[in-house]
C-alpha positions as CSV (number, residue, x, y, z in Angstrom):
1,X,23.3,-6.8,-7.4
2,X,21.5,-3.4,-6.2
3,X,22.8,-1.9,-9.5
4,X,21.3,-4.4,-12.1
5,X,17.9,-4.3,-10.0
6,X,18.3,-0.4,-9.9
7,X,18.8,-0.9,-13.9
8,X,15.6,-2.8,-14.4
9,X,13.8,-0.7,-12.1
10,X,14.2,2.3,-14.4
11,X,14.3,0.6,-17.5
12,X,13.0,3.4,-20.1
13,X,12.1,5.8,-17.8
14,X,12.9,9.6,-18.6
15,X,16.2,11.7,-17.6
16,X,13.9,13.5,-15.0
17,X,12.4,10.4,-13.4
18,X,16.1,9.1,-13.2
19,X,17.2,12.0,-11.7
20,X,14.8,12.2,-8.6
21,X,15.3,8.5,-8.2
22,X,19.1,7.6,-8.8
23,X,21.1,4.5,-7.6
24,X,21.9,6.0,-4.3
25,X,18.3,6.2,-3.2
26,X,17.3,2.2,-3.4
27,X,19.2,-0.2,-1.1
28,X,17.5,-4.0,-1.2
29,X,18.4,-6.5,1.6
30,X,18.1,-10.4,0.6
31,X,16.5,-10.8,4.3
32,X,15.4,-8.0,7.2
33,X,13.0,-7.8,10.1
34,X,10.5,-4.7,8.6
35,X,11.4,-2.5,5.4
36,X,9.2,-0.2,7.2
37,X,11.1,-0.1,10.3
38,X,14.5,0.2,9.2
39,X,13.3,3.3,6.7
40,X,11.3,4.8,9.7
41,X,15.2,4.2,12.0
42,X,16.7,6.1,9.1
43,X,14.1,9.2,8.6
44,X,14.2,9.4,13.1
45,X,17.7,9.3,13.0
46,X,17.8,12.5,9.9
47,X,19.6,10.7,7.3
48,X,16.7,9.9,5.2
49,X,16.5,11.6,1.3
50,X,13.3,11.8,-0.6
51,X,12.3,8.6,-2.3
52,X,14.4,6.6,-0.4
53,X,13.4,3.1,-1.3
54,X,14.3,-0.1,0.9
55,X,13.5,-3.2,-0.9
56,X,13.6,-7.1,0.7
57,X,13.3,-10.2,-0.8
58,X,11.9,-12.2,2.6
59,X,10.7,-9.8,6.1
60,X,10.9,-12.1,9.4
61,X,8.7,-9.2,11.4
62,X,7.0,-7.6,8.5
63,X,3.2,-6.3,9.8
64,X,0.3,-4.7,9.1
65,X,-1.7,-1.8,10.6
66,X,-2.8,-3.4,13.5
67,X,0.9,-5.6,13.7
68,X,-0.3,-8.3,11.6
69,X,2.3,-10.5,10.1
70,X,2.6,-9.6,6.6
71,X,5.4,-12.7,4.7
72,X,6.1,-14.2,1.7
73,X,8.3,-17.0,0.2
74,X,11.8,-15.3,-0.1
75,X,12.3,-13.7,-3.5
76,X,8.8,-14.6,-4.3
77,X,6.6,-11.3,-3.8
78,X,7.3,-7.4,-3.8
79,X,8.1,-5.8,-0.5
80,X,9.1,-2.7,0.0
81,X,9.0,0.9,1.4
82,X,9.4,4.5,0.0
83,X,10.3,7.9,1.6
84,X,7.9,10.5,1.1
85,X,8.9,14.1,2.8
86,X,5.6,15.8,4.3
87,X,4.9,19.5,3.7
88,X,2.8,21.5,6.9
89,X,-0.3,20.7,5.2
90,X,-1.4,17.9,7.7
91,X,-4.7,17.7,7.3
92,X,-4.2,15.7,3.7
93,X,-1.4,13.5,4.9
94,X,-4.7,10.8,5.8
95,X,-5.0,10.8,2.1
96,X,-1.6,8.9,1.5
97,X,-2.8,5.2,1.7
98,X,-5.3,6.1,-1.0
99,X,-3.0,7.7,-2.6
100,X,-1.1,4.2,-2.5
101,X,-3.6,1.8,-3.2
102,X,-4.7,3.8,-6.5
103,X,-0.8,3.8,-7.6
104,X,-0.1,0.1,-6.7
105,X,-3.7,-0.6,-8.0
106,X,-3.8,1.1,-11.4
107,X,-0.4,-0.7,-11.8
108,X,-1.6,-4.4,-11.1
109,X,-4.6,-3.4,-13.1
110,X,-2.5,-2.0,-16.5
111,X,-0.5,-5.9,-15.6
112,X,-4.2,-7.6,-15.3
113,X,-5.3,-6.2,-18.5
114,X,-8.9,-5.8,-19.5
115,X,-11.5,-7.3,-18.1
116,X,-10.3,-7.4,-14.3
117,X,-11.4,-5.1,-11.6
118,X,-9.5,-4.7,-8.0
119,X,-11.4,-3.7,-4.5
120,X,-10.1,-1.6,-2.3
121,X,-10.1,-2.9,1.2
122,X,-10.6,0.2,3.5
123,X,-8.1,1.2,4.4
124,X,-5.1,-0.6,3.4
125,X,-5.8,-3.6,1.3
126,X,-6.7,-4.4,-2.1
127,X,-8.4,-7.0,-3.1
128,X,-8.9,-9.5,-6.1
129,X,-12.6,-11.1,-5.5
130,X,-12.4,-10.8,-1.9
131,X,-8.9,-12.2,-1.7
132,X,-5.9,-10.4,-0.6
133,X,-3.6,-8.7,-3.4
134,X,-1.3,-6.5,-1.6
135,X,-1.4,-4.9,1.6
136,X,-0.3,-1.3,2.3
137,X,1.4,0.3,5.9
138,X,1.6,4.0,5.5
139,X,3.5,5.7,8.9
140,X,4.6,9.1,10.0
141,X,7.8,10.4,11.4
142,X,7.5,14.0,12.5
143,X,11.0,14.5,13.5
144,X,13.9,16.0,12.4
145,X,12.4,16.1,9.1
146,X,8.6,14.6,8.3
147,X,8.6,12.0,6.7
148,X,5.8,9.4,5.7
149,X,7.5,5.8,5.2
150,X,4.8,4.0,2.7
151,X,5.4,0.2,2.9
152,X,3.6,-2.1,0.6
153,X,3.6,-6.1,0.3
154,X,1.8,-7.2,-3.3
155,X,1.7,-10.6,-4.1
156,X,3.8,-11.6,-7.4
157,X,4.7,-14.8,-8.1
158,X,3.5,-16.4,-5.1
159,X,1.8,-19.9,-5.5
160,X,-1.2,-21.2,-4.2
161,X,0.6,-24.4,-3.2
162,X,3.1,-22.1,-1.0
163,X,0.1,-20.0,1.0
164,X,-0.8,-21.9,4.5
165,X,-4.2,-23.3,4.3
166,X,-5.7,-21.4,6.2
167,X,-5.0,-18.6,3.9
168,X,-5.5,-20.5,0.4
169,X,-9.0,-19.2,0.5
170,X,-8.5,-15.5,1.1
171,X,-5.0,-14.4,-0.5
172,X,-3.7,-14.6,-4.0
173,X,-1.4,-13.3,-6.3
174,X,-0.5,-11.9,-9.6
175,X,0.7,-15.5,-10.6
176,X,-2.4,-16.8,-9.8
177,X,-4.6,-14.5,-12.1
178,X,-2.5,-14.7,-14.7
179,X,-0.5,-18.0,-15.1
180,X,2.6,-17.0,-15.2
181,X,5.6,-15.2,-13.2
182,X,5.9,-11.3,-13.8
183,X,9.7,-9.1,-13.2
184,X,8.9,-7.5,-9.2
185,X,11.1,-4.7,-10.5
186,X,9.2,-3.8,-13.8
187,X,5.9,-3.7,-11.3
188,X,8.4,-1.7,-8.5
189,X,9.3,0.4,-11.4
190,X,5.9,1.5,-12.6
191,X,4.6,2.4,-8.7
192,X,7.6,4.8,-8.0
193,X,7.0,6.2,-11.2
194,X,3.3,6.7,-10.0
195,X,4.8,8.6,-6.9
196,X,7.2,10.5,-8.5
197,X,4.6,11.7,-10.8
198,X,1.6,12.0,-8.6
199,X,2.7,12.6,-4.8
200,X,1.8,15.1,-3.7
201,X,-0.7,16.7,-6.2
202,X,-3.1,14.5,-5.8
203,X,-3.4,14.5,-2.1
204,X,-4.9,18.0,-3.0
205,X,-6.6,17.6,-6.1
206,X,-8.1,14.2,-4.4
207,X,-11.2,13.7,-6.3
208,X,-9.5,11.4,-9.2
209,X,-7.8,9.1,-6.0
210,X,-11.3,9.2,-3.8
211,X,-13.4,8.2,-7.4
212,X,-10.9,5.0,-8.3
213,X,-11.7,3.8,-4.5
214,X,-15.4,4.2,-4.3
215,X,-16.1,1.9,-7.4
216,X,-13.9,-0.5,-5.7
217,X,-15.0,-0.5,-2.5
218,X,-15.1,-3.4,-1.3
219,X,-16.9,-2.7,2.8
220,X,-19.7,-0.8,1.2
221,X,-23.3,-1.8,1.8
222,X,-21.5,-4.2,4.7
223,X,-22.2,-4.5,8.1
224,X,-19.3,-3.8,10.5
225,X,-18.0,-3.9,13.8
226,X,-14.6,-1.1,13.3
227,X,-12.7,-0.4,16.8
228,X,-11.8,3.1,17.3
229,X,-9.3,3.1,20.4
230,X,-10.9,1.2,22.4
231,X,-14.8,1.8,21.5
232,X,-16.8,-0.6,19.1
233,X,-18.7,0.9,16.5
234,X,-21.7,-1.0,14.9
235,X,-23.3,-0.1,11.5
236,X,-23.9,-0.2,7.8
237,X,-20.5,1.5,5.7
238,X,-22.1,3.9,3.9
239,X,-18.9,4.5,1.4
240,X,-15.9,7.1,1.8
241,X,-16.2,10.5,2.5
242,X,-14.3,13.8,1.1
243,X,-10.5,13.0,2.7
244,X,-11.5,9.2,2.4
245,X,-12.6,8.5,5.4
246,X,-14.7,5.1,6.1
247,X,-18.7,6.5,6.8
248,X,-20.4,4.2,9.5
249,X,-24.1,4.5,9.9
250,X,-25.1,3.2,13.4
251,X,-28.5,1.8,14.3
252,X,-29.7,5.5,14.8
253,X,-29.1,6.5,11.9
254,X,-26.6,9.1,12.1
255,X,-23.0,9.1,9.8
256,X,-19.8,8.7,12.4
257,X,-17.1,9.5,10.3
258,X,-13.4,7.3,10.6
259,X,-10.6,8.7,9.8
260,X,-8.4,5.5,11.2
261,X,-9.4,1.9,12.9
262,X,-7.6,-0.5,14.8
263,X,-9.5,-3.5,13.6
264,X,-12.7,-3.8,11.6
265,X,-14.7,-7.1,11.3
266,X,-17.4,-7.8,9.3
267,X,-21.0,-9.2,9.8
């Protein structure tokens, strides 16, 4: 099975693509507890390559930056998560979930067509007028070898009939925008491609990544409530700055600066 999804996966793509991504590098599981954490068990443990991909059809403990649930109907939706090996240059490894949510979100955008525009949720969702797309889970292993294990849940063929109720009204997929089922791998396809051809240039020449999320940001002009540790912050998101990060302006006026958030809730 892993070779004929490997095979659509890299349908048309060029000898040098293929080569940094061959058959070895993908394993997909019909059912696991986290992508994420069994790639993260491989990179701690040293035996992780670059690009390594682990694909599932269905995650029983799948979760989001703050250990959110993150599930979908078994075979239904995209869910995965990709080895990317870290150079010493820490300072732009922040970068990487915008990094993701312009690859994933120029790729549902080329599927969408003209005429549709996503948000970007900072700093890990993206957004299809204010409902929930795809989610993204970006960690870091430092040792043996840094890693950063990128996981990503998008939304594909999922139905509205299939979403709990209490989520019909703030999630939806590419099905629903577009009437009809699309191939996960053709869309799995075109993101690793993005990586493979963008990571890591553009954590360094940034501005193309930070542009594409500031006219899709979704918080700005909002008033939030982020938690940093365990501090609450109160104010008006005054956009992204340089690296990305979310700018709050409190009730005195001044900028604070977030780099990363436990929870944000807004007004």
């Amino acid at each position: 099975m892993v070779e004929k999804i490997h095979a659509e996966i890299v349908r048309g793509w060029s000898q040098e693509d293929l080569a940094r991504f061959p058959l070895e590098r993908l394993q997909h599981v019909g059912e696991t507890g986290s992508t994420n954490d069994d790639l993260l068990a491989r990179a701690r443990s040293g035996n992780a390559c670059p690009y390594d991909l682990i694909s599932a059809d269905f995650q029983t403990r799948g979760r989001g930056r703050r250990g959110d649930r993150w599930e979908a109907t078994p075979g239904r939706n995209l869910l995965f998560s990709l080895a990317l090996p870290l150079d010493g240059d820490r300072h732009l490894w922040p970068r990487l979930p915008h990094l993701t949510a312009w690859i994933v979100g120029s790729t549902v955008e080329s599927i969408l067509g003209p005429g549709y525009r996503l948000e970007a949720k900072w700093p890990n969702d993206l957004l299809h007028e204010g409902r929930k797309l795809a989610g993204i889970l970006v960690e870091i292993v430092l040792a043996p070898v840094p890693y950063a294990i990128v996981g990503v849940g998008l939304n594909v063929n999922l139905r509205h009939e299939e979403l709990p109720p209490e989520l019909r009204s703030i999630a939806t997929s590419l099905y629903e925008l577009i009437g009809c089922e699309s191939s996960r791998w053709f869309l799995l396809g075109q993101i690793i491609q993005g990586f493979l051809r963008h990571f890591p240039a553009k954590t360094a020449d940034f501005d193309p990544v930070l542009e594409w999320i500031r006219l899709r940001d979704f918080l700005a002009g909002r008033r939030l409530s982020v938690r940093v540790g365990r501090d609450w912050l109160d104010g008006l998101a005054r956009g992204l700055g340089g690296d990305g990060e979310l700018l709050l302006e409190t009730s005195g006026g001044g900028i604070v600066r977030i780099v990363s958030a436990e929870e944000i809730r807004r007004d």
